[in-house]
Gaussian input, Z-matrix of N, CA and C with variables (Angstrom, degrees):
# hf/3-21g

backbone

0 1
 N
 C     1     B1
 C     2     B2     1     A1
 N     3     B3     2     A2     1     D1
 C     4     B4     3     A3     2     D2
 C     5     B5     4     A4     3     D3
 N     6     B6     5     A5     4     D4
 C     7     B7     6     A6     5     D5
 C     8     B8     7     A7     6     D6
 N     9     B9     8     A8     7     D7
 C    10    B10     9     A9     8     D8
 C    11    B11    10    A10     9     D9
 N    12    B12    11    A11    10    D10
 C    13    B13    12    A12    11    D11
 C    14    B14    13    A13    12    D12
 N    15    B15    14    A14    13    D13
 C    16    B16    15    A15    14    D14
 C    17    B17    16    A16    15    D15
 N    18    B18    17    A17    16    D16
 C    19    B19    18    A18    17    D17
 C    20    B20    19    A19    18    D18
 N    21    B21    20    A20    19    D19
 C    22    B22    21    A21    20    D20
 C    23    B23    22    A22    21    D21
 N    24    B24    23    A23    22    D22
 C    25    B25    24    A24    23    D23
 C    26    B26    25    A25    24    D24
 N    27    B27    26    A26    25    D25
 C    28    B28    27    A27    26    D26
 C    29    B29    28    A28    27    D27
 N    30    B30    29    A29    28    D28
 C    31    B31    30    A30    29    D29
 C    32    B32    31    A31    30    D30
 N    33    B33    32    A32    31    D31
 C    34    B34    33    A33    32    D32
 C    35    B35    34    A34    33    D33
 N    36    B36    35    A35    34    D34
 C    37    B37    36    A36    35    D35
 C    38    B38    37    A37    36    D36
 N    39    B39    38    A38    37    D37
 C    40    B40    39    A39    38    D38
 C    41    B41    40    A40    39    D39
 N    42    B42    41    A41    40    D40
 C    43    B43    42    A42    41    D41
 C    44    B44    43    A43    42    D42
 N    45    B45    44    A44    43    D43
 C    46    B46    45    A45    44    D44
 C    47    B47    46    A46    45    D45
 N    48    B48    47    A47    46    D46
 C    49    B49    48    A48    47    D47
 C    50    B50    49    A49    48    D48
 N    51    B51    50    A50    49    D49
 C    52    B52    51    A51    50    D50
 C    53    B53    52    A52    51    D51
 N    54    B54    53    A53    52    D52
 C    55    B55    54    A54    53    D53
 C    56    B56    55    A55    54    D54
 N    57    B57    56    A56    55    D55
 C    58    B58    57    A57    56    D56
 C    59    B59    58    A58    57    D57
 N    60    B60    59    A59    58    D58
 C    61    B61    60    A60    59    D59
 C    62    B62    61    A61    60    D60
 N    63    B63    62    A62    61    D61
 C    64    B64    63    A63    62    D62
 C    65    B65    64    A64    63    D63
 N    66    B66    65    A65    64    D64
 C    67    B67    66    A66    65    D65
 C    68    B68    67    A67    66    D66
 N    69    B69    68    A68    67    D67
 C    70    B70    69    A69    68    D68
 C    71    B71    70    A70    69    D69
 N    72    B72    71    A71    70    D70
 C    73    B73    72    A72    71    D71
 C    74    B74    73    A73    72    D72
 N    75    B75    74    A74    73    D73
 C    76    B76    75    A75    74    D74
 C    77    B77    76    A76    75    D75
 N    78    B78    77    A77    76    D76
 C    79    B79    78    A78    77    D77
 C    80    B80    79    A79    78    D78
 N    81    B81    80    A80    79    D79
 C    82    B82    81    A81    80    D80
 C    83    B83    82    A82    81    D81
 N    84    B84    83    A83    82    D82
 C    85    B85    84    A84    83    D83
 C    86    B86    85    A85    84    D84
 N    87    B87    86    A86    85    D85
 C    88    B88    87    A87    86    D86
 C    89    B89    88    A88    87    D87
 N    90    B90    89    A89    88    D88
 C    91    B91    90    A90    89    D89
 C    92    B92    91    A91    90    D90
 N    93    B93    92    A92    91    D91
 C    94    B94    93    A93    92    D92
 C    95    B95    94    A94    93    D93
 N    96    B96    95    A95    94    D94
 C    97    B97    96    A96    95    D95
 C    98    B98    97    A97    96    D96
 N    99    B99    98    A98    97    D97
 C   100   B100    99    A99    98    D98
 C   101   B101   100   A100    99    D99
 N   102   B102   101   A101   100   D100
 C   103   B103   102   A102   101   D101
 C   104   B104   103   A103   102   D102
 N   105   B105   104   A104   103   D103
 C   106   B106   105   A105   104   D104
 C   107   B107   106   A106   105   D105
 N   108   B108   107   A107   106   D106
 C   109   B109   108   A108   107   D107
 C   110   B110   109   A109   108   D108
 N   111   B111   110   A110   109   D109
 C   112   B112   111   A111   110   D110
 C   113   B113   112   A112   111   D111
 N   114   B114   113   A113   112   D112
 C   115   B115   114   A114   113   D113
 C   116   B116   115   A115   114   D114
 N   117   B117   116   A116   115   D115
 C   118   B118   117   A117   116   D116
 C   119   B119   118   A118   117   D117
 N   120   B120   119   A119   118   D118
 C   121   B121   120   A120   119   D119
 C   122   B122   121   A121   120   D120
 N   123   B123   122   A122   121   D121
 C   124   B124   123   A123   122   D122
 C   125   B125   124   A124   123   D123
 N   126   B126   125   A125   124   D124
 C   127   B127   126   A126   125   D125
 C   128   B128   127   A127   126   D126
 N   129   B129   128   A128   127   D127
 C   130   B130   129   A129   128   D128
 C   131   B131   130   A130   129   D129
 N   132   B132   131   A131   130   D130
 C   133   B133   132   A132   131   D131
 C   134   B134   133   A133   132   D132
 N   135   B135   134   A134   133   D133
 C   136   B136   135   A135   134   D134
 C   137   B137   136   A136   135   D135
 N   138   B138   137   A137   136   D136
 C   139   B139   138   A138   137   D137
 C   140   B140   139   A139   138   D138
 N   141   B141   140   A140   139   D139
 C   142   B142   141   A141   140   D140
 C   143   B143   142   A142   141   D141
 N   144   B144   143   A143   142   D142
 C   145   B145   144   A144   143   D143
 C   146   B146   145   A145   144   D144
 N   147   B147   146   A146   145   D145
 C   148   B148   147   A147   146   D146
 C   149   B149   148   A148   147   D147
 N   150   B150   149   A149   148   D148
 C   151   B151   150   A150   149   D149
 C   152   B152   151   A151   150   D150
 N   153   B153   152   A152   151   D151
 C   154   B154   153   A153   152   D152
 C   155   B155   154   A154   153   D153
 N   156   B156   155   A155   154   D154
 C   157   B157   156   A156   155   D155
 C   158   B158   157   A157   156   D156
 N   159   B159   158   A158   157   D157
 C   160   B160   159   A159   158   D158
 C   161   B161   160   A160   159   D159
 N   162   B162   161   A161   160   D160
 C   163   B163   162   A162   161   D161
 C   164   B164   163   A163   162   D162
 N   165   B165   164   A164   163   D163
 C   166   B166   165   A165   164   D164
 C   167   B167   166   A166   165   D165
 N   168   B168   167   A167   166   D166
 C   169   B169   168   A168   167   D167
 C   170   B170   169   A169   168   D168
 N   171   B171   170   A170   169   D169
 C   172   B172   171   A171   170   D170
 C   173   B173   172   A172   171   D171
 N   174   B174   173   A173   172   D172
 C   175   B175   174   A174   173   D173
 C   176   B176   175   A175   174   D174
 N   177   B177   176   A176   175   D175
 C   178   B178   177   A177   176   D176
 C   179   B179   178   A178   177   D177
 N   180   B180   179   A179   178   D178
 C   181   B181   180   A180   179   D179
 C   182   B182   181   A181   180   D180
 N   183   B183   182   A182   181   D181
 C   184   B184   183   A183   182   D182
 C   185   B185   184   A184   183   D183
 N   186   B186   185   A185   184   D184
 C   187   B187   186   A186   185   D185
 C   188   B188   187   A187   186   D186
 N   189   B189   188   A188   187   D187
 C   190   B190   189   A189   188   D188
 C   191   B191   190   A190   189   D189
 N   192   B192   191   A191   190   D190
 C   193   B193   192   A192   191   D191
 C   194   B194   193   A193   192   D192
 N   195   B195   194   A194   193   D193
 C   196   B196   195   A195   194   D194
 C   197   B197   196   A196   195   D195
 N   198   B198   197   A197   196   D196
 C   199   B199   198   A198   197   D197
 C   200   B200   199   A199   198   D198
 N   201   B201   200   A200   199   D199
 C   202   B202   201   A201   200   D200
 C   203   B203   202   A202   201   D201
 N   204   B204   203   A203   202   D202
 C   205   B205   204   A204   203   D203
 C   206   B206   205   A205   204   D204
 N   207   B207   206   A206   205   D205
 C   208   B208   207   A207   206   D206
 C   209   B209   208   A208   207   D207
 N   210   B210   209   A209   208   D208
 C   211   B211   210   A210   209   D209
 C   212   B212   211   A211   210   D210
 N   213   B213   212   A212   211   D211
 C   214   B214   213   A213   212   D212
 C   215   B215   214   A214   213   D213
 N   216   B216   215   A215   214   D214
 C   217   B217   216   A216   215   D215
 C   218   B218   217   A217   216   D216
 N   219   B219   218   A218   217   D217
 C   220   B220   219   A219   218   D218
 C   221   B221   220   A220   219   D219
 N   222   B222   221   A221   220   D220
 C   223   B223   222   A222   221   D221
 C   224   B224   223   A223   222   D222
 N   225   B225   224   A224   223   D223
 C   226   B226   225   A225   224   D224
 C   227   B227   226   A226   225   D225
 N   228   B228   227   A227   226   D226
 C   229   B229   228   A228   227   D227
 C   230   B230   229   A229   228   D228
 N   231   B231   230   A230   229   D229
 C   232   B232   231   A231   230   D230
 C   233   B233   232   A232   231   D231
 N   234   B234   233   A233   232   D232
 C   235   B235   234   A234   233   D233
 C   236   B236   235   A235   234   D234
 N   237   B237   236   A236   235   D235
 C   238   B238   237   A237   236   D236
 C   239   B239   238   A238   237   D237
 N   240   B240   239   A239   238   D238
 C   241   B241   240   A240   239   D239
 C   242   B242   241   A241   240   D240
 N   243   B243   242   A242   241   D241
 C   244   B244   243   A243   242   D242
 C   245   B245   244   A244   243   D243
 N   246   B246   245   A245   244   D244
 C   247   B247   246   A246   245   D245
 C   248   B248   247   A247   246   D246
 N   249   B249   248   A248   247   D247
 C   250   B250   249   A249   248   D248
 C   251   B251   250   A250   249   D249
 N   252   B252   251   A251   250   D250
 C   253   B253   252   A252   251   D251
 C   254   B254   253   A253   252   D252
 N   255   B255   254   A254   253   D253
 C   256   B256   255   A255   254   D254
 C   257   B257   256   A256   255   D255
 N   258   B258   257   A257   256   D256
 C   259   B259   258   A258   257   D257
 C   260   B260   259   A259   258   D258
 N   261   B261   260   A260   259   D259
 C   262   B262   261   A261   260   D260
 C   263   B263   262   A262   261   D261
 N   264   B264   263   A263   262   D262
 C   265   B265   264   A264   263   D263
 C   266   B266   265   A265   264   D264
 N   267   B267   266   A266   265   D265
 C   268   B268   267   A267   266   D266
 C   269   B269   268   A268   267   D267

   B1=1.4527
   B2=1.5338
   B3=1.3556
   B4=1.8528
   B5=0.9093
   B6=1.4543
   B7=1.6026
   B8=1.5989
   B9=1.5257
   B10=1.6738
   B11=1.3618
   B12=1.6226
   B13=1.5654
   B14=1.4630
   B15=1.3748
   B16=1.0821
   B17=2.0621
   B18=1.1084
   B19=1.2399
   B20=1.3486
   B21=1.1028
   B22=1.5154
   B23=1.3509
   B24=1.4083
   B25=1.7827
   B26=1.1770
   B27=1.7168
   B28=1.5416
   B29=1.5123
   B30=1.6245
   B31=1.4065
   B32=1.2522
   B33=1.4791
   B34=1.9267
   B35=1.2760
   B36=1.9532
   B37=1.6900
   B38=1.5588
   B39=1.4499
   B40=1.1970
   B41=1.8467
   B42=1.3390
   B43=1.6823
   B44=2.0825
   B45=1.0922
   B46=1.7586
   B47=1.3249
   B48=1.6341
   B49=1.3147
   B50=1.6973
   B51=1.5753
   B52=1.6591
   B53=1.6949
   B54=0.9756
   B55=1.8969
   B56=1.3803
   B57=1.2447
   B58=1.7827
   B59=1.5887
   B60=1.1071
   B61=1.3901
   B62=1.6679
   B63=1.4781
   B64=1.1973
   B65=1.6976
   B66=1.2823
   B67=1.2647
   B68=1.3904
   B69=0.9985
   B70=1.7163
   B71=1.1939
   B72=1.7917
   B73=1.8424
   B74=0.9760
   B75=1.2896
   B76=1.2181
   B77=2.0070
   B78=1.4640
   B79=1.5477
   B80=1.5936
   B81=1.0356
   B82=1.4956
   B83=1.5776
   B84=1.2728
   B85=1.5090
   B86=1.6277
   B87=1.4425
   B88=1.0024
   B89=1.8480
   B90=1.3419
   B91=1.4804
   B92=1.6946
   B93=1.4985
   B94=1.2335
   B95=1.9235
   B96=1.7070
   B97=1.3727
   B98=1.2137
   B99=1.5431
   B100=1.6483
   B101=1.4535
   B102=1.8681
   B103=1.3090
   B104=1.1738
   B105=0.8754
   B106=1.9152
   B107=1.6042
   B108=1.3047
   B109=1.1574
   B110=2.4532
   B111=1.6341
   B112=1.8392
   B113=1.3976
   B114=1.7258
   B115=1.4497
   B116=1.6375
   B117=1.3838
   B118=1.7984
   B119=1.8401
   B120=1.4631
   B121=1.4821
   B122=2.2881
   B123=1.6925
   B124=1.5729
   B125=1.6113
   B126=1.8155
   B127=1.5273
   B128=1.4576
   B129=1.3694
   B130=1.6055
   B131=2.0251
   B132=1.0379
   B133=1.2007
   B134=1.3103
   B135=1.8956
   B136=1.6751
   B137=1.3259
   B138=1.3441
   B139=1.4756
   B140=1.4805
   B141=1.4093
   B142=1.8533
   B143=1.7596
   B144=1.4755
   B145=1.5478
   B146=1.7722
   B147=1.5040
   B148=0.9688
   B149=1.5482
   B150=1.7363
   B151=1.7395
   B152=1.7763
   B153=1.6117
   B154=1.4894
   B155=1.4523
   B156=1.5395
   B157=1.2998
   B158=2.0986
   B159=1.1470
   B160=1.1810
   B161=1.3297
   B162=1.4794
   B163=1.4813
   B164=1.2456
   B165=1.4358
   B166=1.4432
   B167=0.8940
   B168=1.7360
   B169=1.3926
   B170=1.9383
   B171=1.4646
   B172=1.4389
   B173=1.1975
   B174=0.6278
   B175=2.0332
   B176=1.4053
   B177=1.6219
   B178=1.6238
   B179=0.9458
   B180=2.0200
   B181=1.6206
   B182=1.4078
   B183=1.3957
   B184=1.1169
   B185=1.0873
   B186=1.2197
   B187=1.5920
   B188=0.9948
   B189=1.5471
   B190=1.5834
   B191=1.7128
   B192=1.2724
   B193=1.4198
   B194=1.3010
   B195=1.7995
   B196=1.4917
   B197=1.5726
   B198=1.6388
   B199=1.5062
   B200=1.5971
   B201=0.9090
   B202=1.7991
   B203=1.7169
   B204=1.4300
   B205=1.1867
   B206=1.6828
   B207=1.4096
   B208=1.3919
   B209=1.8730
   B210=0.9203
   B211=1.4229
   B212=1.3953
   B213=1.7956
   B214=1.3216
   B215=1.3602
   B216=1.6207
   B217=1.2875
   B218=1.7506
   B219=1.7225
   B220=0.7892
   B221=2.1612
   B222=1.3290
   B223=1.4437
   B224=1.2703
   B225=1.9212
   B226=1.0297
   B227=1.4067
   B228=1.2846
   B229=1.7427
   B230=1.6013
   B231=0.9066
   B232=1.3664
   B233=1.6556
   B234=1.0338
   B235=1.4938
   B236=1.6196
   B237=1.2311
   B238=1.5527
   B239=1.6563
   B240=1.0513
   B241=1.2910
   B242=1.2895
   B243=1.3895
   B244=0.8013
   B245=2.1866
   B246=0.8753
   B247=1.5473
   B248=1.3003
   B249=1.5445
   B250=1.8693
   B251=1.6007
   B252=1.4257
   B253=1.2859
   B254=1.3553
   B255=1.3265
   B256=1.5355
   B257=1.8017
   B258=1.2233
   B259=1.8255
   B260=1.7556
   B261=1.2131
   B262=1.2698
   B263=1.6993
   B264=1.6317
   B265=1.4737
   B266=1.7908
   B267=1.3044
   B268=1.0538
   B269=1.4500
   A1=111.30
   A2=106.93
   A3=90.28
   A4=116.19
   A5=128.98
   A6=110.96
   A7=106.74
   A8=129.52
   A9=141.35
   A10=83.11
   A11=114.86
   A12=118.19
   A13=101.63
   A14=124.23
   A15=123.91
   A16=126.02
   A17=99.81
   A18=122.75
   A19=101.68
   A20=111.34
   A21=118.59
   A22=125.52
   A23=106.27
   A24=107.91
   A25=141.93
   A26=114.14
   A27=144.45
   A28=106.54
   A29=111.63
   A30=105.14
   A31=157.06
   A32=95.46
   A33=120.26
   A34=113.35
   A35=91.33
   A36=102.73
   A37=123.11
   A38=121.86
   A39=136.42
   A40=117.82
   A41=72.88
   A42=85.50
   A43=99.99
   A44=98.31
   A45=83.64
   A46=97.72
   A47=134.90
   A48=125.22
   A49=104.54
   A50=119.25
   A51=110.44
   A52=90.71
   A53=126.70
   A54=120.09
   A55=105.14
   A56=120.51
   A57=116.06
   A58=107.09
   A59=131.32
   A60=110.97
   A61=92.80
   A62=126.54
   A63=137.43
   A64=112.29
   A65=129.24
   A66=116.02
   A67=114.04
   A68=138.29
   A69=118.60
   A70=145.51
   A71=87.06
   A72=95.30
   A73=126.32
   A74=162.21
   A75=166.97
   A76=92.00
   A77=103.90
   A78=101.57
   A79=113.85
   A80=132.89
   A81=175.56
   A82=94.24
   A83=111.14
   A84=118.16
   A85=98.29
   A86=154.11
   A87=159.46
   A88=87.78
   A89=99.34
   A90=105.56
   A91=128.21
   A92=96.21
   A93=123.32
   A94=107.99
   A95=111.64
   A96=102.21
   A97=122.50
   A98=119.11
   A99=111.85
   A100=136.62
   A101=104.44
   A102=106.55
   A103=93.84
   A104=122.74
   A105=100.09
   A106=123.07
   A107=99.91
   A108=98.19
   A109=122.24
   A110=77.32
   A111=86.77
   A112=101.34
   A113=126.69
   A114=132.45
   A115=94.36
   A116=104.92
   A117=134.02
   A118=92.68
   A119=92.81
   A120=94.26
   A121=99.54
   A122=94.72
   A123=91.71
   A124=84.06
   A125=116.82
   A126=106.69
   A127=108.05
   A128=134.92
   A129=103.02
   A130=104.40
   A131=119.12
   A132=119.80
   A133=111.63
   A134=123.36
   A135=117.77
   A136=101.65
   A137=135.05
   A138=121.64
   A139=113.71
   A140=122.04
   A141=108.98
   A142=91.05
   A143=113.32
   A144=118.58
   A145=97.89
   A146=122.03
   A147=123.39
   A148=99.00
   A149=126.79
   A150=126.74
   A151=75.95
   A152=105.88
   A153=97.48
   A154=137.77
   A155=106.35
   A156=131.35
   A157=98.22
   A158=128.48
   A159=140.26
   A160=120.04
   A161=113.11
   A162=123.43
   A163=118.84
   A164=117.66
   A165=110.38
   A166=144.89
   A167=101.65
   A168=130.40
   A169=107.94
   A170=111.42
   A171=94.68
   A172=104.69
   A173=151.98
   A174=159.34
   A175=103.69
   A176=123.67
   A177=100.84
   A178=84.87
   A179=150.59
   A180=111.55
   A181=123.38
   A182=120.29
   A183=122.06
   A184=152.33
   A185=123.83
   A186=158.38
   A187=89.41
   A188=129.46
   A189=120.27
   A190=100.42
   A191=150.08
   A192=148.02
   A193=82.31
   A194=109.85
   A195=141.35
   A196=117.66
   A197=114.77
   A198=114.72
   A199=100.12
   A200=124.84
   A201=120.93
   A202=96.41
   A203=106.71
   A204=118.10
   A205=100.46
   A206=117.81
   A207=115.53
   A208=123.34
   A209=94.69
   A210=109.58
   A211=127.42
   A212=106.49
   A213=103.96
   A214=124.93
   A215=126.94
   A216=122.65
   A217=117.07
   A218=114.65
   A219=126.96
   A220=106.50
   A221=88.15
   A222=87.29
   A223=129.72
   A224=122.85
   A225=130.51
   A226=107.59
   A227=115.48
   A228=112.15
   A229=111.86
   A230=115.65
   A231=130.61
   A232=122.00
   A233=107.05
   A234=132.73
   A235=127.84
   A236=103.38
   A237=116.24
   A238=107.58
   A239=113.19
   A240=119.39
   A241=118.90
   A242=143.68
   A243=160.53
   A244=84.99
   A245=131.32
   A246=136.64
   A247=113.83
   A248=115.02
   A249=109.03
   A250=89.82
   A251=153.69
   A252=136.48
   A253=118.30
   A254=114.03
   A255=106.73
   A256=105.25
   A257=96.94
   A258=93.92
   A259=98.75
   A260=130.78
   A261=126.50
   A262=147.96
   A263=72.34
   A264=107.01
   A265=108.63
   A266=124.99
   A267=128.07
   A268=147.74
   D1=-37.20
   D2=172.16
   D3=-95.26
   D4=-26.16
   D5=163.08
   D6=-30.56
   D7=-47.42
   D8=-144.35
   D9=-68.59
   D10=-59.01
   D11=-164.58
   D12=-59.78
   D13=-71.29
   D14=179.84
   D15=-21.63
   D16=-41.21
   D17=169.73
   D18=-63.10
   D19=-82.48
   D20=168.86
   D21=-18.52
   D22=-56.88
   D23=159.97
   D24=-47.62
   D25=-60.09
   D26=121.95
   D27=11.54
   D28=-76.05
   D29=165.88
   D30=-61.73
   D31=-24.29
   D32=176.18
   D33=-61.46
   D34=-49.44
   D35=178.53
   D36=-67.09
   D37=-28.12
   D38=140.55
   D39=-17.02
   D40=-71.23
   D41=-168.17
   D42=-67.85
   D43=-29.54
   D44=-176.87
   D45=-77.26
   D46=-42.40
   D47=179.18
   D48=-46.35
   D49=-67.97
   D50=-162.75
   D51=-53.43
   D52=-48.94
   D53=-174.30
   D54=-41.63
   D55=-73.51
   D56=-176.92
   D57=-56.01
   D58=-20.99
   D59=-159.48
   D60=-97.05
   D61=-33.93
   D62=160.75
   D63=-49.41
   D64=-46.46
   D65=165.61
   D66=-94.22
   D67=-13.29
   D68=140.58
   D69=-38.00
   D70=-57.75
   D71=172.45
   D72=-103.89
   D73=9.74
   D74=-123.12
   D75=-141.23
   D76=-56.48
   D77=172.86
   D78=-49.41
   D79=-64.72
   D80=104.63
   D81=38.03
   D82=-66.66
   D83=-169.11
   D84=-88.42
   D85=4.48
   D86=-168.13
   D87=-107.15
   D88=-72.54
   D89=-174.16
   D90=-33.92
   D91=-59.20
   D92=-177.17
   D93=-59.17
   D94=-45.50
   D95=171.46
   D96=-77.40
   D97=-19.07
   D98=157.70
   D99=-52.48
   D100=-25.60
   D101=-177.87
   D102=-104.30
   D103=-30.69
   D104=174.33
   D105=-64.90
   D106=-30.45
   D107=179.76
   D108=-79.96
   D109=-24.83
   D110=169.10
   D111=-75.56
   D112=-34.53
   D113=171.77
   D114=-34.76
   D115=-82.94
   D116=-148.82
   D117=-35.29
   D118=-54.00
   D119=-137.09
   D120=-77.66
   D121=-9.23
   D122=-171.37
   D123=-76.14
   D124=-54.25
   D125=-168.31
   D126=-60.93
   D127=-27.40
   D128=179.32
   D129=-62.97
   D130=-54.30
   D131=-176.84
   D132=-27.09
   D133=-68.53
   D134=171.29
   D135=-47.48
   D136=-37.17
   D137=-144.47
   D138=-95.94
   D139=18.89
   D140=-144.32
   D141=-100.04
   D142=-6.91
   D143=-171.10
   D144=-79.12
   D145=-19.29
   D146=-146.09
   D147=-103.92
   D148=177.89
   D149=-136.37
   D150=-96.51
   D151=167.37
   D152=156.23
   D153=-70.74
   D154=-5.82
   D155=-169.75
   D156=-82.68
   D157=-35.12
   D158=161.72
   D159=-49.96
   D160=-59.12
   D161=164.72
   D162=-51.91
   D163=-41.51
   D164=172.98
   D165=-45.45
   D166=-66.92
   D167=159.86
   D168=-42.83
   D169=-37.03
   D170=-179.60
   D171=-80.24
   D172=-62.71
   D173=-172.25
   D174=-45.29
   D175=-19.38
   D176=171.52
   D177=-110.25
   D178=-15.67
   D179=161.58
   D180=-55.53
   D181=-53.01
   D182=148.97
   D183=-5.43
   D184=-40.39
   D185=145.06
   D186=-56.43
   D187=-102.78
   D188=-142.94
   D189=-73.14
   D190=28.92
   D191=-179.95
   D192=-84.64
   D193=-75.70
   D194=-172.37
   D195=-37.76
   D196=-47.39
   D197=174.17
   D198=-76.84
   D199=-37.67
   D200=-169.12
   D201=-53.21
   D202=-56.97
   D203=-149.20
   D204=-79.50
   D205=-45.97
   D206=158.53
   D207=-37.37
   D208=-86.22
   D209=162.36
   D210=-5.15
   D211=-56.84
   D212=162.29
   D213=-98.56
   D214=-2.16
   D215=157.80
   D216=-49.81
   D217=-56.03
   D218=-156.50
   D219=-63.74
   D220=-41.63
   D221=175.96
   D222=-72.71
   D223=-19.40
   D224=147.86
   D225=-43.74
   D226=-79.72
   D227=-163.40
   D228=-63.33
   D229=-8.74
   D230=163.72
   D231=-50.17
   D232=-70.86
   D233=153.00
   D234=-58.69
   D235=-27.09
   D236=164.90
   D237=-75.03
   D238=-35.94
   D239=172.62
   D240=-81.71
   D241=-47.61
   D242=-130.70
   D243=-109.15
   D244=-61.50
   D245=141.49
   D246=-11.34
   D247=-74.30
   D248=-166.82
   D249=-76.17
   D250=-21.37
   D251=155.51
   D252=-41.29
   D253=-49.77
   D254=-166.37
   D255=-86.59
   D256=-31.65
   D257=178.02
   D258=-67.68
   D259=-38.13
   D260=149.53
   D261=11.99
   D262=-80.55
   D263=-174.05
   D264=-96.46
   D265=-2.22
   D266=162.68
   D267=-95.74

């Protein structure tokens, strides 16, 4: 029987983890492709005079600017969240 509960627990906490990480990131990842994408589309505009070899090189700095910078937003608010839960629950 407590293994059952135990299980039972196992799962709740489950479910509050996918919940916080679902209202963390989902805002977060909405945001972030809006500005990259108003980013993308002003720099192709300056950039369209320029070689394809230029574009390249910008679109994979670009890339890793965006994951670096994602990456550690998300784990901030992550933990910000993950914080007012436990002060929360106490």
């Amino acid at each position: 029987m407590t293994t059952h509960m135990s299980a039972l627990d196992e799962s709740g906490l489950n479910d509050i983890r996918l919940s916080t990480a679902n209202d963390v990131l989902v805002p977060i990842i909405r945001q972030k492709f809006k500005e990259a994408k108003k980013n993308w589309s002003v720099y192709v505009k300056e950039e369209t005079s320029e070689s394809a070899h230029t574009l390249s090189r910008a679109t994979s700095s670009m890339r890793s600017a965006l994951t670096g910078r994602f990456s550690k937003t998300v784990q901030a608010a992550y933990k910000q969240k993950c914080e007012a839960l436990l002060k929360s629950g106490e």
